[in-house]
N, C-alpha and C positions, 0 to 999 in steps of 0.2 A: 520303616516305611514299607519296605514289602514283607513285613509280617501283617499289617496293613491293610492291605491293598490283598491280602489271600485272605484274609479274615471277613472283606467286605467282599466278595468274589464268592469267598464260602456261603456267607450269608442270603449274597443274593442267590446262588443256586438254589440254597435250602428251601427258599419261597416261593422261586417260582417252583419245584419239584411240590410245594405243597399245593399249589394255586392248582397245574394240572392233575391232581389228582382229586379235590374235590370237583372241580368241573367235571372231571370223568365220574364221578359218582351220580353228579346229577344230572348226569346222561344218559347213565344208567339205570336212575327211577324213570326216566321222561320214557326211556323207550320199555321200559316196563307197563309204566303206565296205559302206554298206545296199543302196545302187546295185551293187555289184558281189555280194552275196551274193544279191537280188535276181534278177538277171542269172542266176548261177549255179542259182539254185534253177529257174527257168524253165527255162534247159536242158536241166537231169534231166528236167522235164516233159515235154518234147518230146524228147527221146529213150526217155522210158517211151511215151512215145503210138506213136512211130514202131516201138519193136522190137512193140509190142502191136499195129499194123496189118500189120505182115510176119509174125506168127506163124498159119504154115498153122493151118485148120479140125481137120485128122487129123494126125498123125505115125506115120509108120513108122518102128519102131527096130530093129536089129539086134540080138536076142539072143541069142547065138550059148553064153553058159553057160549057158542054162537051157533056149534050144530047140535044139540040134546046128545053129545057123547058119540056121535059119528066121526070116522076118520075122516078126514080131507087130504088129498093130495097138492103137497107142497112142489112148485117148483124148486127148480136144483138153486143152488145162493150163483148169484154171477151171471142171471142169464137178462137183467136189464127190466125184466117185465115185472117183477115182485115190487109191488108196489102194496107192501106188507106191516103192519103194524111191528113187525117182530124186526125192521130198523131203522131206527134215526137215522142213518145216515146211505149216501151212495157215492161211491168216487166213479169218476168218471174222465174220462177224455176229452178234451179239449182242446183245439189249437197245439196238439201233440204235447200240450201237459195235464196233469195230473188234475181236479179239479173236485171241491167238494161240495155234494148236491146235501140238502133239507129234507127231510122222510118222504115228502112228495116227490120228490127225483131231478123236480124241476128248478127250486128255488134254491141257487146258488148260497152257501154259507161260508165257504173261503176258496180262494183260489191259489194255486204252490207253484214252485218254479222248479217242480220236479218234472224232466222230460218223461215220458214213458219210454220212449224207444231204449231207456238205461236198465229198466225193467225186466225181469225173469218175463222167458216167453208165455208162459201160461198165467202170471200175472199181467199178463199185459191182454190176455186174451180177457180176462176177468173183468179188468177196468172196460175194455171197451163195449163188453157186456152192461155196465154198472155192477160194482160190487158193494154189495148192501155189507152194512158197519152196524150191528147193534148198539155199542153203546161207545159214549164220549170217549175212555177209557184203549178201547182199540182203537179208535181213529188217532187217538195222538201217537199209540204203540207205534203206528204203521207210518206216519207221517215221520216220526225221530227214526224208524229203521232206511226210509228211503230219502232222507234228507240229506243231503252231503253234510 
């Protein structure tokens, strides 16, 4: 009887020593996991921060079909006024959130439940400039980077 009762003692230790130990495993992919999305989401950040401190003050652009190959001076991207074929899109400020405007600037095409006040101070100087979005492709980049 208590060879037993240490036999079934034994057995239960054995299993549960195995049960914690794969829960610990996959505890250990989960915060891998979050550590590498983590990671990756920082990246973007610091490659949005970096291409937005090498983006000249002016841009000169060549338009060669609309002015016979004269240069035109571009406004800076972020100052609200560019009401530019060169983007679909503008994010914009709204009711102190984030909100996406239609190439004309004006006609709303989604609206997000991202605050700005959560925003890098010179992206938030940008938005409430309008920050013109050339193509569908960054607008979503930027909406998954600042979306909780």
């Amino acid at each position: 009887m208590a060879k037993r009762f240490l036999a079934a003692m034994a057995g239960i230790a054995f299993l549960m020593t195995l049960a914690y130990y794969s829960g610990s495993l996959r505890s250990e992919r989960a915060m891998e996991q979050e550590k590498e999305r983590l990671l990756a989401q920082i990246e973007s950040l610091e490659l949005l921060t970096k291409e937005q401190a090498a983006a000249p003050g002016d841009r000169v652009q060549a338009d060669t079909a609309a002015s016979g190959g004269e240069k035109t001076q571009m406004k800076p991207e972020g100052t609200g006024s560019e009401e530019s074929a060169e983007f679909r899109f503008f994010i914009k400020e709204a009711d102190g959130l984030v909100n996406i405007y239609r190439e004309d600037g004006t006609t709303l095409y989604e609206t997000t439940d991202i605050p700005v006040s959560l925003l890098p101070e010179a992206l938030r100087r940008e938005i409430r400039a309008g920050k013109g979005v050339a193509t569908e492709q960054e607008l979503y980049d930027f909406l998954e980077n600042y979306s909780s």
